[in-house]
N, C-alpha and C positions, 0 to 999 in steps of 0.2 A: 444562516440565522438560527434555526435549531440548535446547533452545535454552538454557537456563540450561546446560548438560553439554558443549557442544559451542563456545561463545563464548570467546576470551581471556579472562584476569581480569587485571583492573589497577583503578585507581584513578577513582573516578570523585565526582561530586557530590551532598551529600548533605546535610539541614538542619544538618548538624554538620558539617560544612567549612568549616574556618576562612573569615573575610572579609579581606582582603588590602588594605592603605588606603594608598594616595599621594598624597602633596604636592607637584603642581607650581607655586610660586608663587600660592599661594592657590588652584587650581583640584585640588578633590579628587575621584580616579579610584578608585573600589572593586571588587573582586570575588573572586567563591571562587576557591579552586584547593588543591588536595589538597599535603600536606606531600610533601618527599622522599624518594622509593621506590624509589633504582637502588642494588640491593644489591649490587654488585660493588666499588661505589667509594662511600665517604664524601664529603659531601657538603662543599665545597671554600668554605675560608672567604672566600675572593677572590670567591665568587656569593653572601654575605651581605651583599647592597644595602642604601644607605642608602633611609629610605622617605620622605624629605620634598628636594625642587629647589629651587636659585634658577636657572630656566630663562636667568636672565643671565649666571650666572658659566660662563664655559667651558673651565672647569681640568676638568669634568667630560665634555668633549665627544672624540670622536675622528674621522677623515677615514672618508667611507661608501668613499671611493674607492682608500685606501691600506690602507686598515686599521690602521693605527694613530693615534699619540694626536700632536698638533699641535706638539710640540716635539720631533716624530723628522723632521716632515714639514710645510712649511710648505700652512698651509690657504687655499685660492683660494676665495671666496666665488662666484664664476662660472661655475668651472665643477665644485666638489666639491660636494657636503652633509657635515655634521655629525651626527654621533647620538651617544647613548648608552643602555645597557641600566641599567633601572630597577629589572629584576626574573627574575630566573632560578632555573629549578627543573629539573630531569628523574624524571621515574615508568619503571620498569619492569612490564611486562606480561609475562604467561605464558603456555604454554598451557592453553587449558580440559581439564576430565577427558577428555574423550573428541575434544579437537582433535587438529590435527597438532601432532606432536611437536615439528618447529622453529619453531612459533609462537610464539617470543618476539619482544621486541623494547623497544625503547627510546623515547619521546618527551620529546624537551625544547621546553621553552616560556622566551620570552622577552619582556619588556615592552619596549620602545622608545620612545625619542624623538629624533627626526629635524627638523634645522632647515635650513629654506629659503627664506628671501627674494625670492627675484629672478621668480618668478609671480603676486605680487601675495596679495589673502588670500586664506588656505586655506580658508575659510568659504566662499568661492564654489566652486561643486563642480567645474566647469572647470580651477580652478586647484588644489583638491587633486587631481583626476585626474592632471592634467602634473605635478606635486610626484610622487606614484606610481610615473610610469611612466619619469619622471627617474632617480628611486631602484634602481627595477627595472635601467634597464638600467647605472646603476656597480655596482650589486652582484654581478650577472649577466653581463652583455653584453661585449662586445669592451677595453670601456676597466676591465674589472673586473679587480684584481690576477689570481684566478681564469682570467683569460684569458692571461695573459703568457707567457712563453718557460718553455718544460716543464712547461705544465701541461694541454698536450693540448687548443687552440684549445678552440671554446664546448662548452661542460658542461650548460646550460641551457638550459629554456625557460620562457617563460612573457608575462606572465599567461595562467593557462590557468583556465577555469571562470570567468571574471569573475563580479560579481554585487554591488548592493548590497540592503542589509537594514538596516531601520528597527528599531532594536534599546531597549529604553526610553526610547524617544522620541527616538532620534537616529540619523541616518544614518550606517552604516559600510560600505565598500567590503571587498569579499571577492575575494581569488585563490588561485592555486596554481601554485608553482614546479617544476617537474618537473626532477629531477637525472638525464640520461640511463644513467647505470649503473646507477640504484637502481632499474630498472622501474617499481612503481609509486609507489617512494618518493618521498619530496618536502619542501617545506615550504608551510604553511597560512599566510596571510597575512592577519590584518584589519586595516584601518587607520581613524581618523577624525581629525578636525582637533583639536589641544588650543588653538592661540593660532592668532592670523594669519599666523602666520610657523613654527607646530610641530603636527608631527604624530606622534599615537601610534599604537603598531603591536603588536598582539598575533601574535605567529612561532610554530607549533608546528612540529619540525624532526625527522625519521624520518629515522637515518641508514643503515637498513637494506635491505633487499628484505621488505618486510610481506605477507602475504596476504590477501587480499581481509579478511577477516575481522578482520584486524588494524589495515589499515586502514578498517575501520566502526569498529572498534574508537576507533581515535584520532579518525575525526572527530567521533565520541558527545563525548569527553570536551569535545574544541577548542570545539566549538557548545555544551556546556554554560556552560564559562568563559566565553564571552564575551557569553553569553544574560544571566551574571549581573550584566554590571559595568555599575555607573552612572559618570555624571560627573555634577560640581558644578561647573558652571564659576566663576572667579571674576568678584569685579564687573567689574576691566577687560575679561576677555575678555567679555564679557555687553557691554560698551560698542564691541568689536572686533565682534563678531556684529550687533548691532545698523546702525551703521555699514556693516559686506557690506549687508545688507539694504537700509539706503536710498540704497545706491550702485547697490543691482540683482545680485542674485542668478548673473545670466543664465542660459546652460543647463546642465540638470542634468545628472547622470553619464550617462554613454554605459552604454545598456542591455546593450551588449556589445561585448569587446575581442577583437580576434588578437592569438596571440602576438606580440611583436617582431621583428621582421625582421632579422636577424645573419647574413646569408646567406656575407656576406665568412669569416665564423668557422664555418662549418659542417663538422662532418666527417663529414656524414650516417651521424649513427649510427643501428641500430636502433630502429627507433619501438615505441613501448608501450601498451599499449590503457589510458588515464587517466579511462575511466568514472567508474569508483568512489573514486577518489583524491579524491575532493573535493564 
């Protein structure tokens, strides 16, 4: 009962939480996730995704490196990535009866799809690992808009926490991005391979300073969503998988990552104790 009195309340999963179903070119992706809960702001008709892909047509895609969409910005297949958001939602949380008072806070979550080429397939875990840490450092790292002129050299770290997890029967890779002003805030990262060439990424993103407590908070919820989602792959990618296979696998994920090395962009800021963050 204490712990029940003393915990944030927010939104969490429950046999009655809707199931959430995507269509990427025949390969369908499901899982729970609680309806829209940040009552400050209605919830923004521009984040009501469509729920079915033709992962071909790329009127849907924008630059991971520019940030925006490929007819503001001409897209280099060598040295950018491509993505687009499949699926977005934000919950707010409160404080519990007997928590701290500024124990609120915000988490949004994001589905993603991110396309890369030039690693070979993403079915060998080698090559979605460099796919990852490719990613990681244009969204984060020196060459990330994020890092340009007035925007106060590198902001980030990460992979922090590395780890993967065999989740209904398929392997997905886990991190944690650490924003050095947020303390222990950050954003939660799962990713696994959708095609040969695309990978999906579940983002939960705390734009706050959370309390320890806030932060269990949020990773209770992140590690329920994505404990819940299956994939169905389709037949071709089942004929792409197969193929990795009798090409050879090679080796698996690296049991553990250091952060990135950005030392050129460093402005040694105060470091934060990231125990619990993840």
């Amino acid at each position: 009962m204490f712990n029940f009195l003393t915990q944030p309340k927010g939104p969490k999963i429950t046999p009655a939480t809707e199931t959430v179903s995507l269509n990427f070119s025949g390969t369908k992706v499901s899982f729970k996730a609680p309806g829209y809960s940040y009552a400050m702001i209605d919830q923004d008709d521009d984040d009501l995704l469509p729920t079915e892909y033709d992962l071909e047509d790329f009127s849907y895609y924008g630059s991971t490196l520019f940030q925006i969409y490929f007819n503001e910005q001409p897209y280099n297949p060598e040295v950018d990535i491509a993505g687009f958001a499949a699926f977005k939602t934000i919950w707010g949380f409160r404080q519990a009866l007997l928590g701290n008072k500024y124990d609120n806070g915000t988490l949004s979550f994001l589905v993603g799809v991110t396309h890369i080429g030039r690693f070979g397939s993403l079915f060998k875990p080698q090559n979605m690992e460099r796919a990852i840490i490719e990613n990681i450092d244009l969204r984060f790292g020196p060459r990330s808009w994020l890092a340009g002129e007035g925007c106060g050299g590198r902001r980030f770290e990460g992979p922090l926490n590395w780890r993967t997890q065999n989740i209904n029967g398929k392997d997905w890779v886990g991190y944690f991005i650490h924003e050095f002003r947020l303390g222990r805030g950050g954003r939660i990262y799962w990713g696994i391979p959708l095609t040969e060439e695309h990978f999906l990424s579940f983002s939960f993103d705390d734009t706050g300073s959370p309390s320890e407590k806030l932060v269990g908070a949020f990773n209770r919820l992140a590690e329920q969503i994505v404990a819940s989602c299956t994939i169905e792959y389709s037949e071709a990618v089942q004929q792409q998988i197969k193929q990795a296979e009798k090409d050879g696998l090679g080796e698996p994920y690296s049991a553990h990552r250091e952060p990135q090395a950005w030392e050129e962009y460093d402005l040694e800021p105060e470091r934060f104790e990231l125990k619990d963050s993840f």
